[in-house]
DRENVEX-674966 format. One record per residue (C-alpha): residue number from 1; x, y, z. Coordinates in nm, 2 decimals. Each point is the difference from the previous one (the first is absolute). Example, Ala and Ser with C-alpha at 12.3 -4.5 7.8 and 13.67 -1.06 7.14 Angstrom:
<rs>
R  num      c1      c2      c3
R    1    1.23   -0.45    0.78
R    2    0.14    0.34   -0.07
</rs>
This chain:
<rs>
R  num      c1      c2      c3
R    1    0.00    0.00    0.00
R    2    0.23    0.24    0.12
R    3    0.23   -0.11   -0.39
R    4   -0.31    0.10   -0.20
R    5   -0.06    0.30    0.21
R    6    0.36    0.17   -0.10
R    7   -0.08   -0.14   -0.35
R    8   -0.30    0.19    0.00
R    9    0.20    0.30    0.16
R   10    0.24   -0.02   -0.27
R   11   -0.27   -0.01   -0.29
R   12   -0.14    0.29    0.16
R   13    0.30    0.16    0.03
R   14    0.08   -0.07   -0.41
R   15   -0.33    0.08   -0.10
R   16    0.06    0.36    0.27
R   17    0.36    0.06   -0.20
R   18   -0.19   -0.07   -0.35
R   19   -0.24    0.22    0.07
R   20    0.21    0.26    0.14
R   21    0.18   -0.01   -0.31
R   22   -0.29    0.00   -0.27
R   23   -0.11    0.27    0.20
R   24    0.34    0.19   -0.09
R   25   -0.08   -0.09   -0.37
R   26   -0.30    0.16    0.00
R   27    0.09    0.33    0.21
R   28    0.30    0.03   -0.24
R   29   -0.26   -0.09   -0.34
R   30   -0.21    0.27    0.12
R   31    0.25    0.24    0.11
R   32    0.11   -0.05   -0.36
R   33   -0.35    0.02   -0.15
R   34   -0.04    0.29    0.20
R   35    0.31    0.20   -0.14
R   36   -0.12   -0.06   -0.38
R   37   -0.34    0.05    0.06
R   38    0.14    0.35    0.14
R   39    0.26    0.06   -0.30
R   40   -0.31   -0.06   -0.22
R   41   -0.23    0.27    0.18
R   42    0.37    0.26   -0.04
R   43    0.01   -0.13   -0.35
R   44   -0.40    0.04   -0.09
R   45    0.03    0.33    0.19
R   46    0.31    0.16   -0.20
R   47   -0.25   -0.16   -0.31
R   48   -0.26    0.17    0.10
R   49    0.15    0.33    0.05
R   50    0.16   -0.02   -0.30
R   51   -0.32   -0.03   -0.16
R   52   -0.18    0.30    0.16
R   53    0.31    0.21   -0.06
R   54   -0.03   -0.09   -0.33
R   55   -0.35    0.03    0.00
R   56    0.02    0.40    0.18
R   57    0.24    0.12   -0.27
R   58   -0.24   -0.17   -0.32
R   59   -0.26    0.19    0.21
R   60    0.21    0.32    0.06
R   61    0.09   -0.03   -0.42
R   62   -0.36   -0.01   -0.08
R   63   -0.12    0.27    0.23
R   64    0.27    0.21   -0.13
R   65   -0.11   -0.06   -0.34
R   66   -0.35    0.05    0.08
R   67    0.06    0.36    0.09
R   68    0.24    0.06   -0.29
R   69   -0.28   -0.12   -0.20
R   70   -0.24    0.21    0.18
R   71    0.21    0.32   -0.03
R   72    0.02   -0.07   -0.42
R   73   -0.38   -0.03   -0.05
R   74   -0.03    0.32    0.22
R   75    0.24    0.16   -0.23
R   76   -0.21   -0.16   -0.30
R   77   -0.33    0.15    0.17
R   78    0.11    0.34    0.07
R   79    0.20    0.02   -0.35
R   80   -0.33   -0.10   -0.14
R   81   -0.22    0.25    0.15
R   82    0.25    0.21   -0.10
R   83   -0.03   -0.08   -0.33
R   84   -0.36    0.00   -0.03
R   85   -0.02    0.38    0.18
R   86    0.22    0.11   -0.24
R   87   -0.16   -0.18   -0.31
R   88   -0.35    0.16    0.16
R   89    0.22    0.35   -0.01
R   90    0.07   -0.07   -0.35
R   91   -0.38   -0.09   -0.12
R   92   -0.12    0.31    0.20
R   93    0.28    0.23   -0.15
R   94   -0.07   -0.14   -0.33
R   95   -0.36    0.03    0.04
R   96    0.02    0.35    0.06
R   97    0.22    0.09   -0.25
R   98   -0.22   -0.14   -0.26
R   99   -0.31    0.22    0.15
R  100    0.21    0.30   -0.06
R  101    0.17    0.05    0.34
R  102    0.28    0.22   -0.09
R  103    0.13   -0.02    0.39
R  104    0.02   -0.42   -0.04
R  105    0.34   -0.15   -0.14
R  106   -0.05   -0.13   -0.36
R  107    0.18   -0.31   -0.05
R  108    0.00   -0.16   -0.36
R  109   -0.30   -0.26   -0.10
R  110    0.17   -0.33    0.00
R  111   -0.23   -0.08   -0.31
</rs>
């Protein structure tokens, strides 16, 4: 009795030193899973603010375009209008001179 009590001692203690180590195995497996999982979130977070830098400058290109844009069909408007007060200028100075104003500009009939 007492024999298969120290064999029983010494399984326990094998099984205790087994154990002891797979428990190192696993500490050290997630220790390790722990550092990539870690390098991955640095990594994915470098990717990601690569991304939105790149995105804010597209976004900072396009806004500045917008508003260079903006300022040429402003141009475009004003020249327009005036383009179309002076071409509303000429018709009224023309139309005047042909009724015999003799203060209105003549310009020559582009007939």
């Amino acid at each position: 009795e007492i024999n298969e009590l120290k064999r029983q001692i010494q399984q326990e203690r094998a099984a205790a030193v087994q154990s002891t180590s797979r428990t190192a195995e696993l500490e050290s497996d997630m220790k390790i899973q722990k550092e990539k999982e870690e390098r991955l979130a640095r990594s994915m977070g470098e990717d990601i603010r690569e991304v939105k830098t790149k995105y804010e400058q597209k976004t900072r290109a396009l806004e500045q375009r917008l508003v260079e844009e903006k300022a040429k069909a402003d141009a475009g408007e004003r020249e327009a209008a005036r383009l179309r007060e002076e071409l509303t200028f000429m018709n009224t100075t023309r139309g005047k001179s042909l009724h015999g104003n003799d203060d209105a500009v003549s310009l020559p009939n582009p007939a």
